[in-house]
N, C-alpha and C positions, 0 to 999 in steps of 0.2 A: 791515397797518398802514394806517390810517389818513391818508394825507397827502398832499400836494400833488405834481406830478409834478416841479417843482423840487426839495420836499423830498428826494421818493425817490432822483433822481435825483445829487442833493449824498452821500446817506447809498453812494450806491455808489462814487460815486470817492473818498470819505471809507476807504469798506473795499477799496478795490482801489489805494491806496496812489498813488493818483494826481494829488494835490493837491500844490502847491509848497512842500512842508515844506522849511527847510530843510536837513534831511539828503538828501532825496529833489536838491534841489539842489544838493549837494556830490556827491553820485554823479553827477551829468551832468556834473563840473567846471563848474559855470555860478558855484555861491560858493564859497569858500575857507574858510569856520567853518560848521561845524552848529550852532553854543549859541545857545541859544533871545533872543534879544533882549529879551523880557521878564525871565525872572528870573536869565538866566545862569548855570544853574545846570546842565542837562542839555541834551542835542543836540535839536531842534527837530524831531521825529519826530510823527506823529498822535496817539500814545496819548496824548505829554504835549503839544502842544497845543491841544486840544481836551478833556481830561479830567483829566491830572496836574500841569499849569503853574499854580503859588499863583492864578494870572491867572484862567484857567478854573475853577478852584478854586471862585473870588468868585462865579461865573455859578450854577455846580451849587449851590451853599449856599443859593439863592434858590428853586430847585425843589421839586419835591416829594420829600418827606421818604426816602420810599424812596430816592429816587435821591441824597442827601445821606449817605447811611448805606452805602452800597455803599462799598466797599473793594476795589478792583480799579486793579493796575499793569499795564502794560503798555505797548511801545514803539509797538505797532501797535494801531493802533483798532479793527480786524476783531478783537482779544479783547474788546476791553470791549464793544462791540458784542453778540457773542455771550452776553456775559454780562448786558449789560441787557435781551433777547429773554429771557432765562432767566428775570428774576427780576419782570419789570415787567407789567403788566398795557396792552395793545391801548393804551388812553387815556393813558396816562403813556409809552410807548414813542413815540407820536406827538408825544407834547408834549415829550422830549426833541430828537424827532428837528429837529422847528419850532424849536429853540433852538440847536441844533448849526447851520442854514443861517442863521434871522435872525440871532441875536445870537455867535455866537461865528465866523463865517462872516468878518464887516464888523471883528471884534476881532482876530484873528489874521492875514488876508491881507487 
């Protein structure tokens, strides 16, 4: 893939569950609620802040069309990950990945 070593570098701690979700926060006891602060609806995990939160939602719906069309849950982003490697083509994998650190990076934490 194609990207910047910040990019890369975001997409790994992004799949190795290492960013201050916070679920990942309530397991260190550091918060006391996992529910996502934007829609309050589910626990503030990778998969849905960054791909399943109405929030992020808004972001993907702007991209390209393939990636608007995929259909993929999951609580941990290391799936949908694996599943945008599967279905996306080098150039559109990259230009997500650029939109996971610029724009969704600064929206979420």
């Amino acid at each position: 893939m194609e990207a910047t070593p910040a990019t890369r570098m975001f997409i790994l701690r992004v799949c190795s569950e290492a960013l201050p979700t916070l679920a990942n926060l309530r397991r260190r006891k550091i918060a006391e609620d996992s529910t996502c602060l934007i829609c309050r609806q589910c626990p503030e995990m990778s998969g849905h802040a960054l791909w399943g939160c109405p929030a992020a939602q808004d972001v993907w719906n702007q991209c390209v069309k393939r990636v608007q069309k995929m259909s993929v849950h999951s609580d941990l982003f290391i799936d949908i990950w694996v599943e945008l490697v599967h279905h996306l083509e080098p150039i559109e994998l990259a230009e997500v990945a650029t939109i996971l650190r610029e724009e969704l990076q600064e929206f979420v934490w």
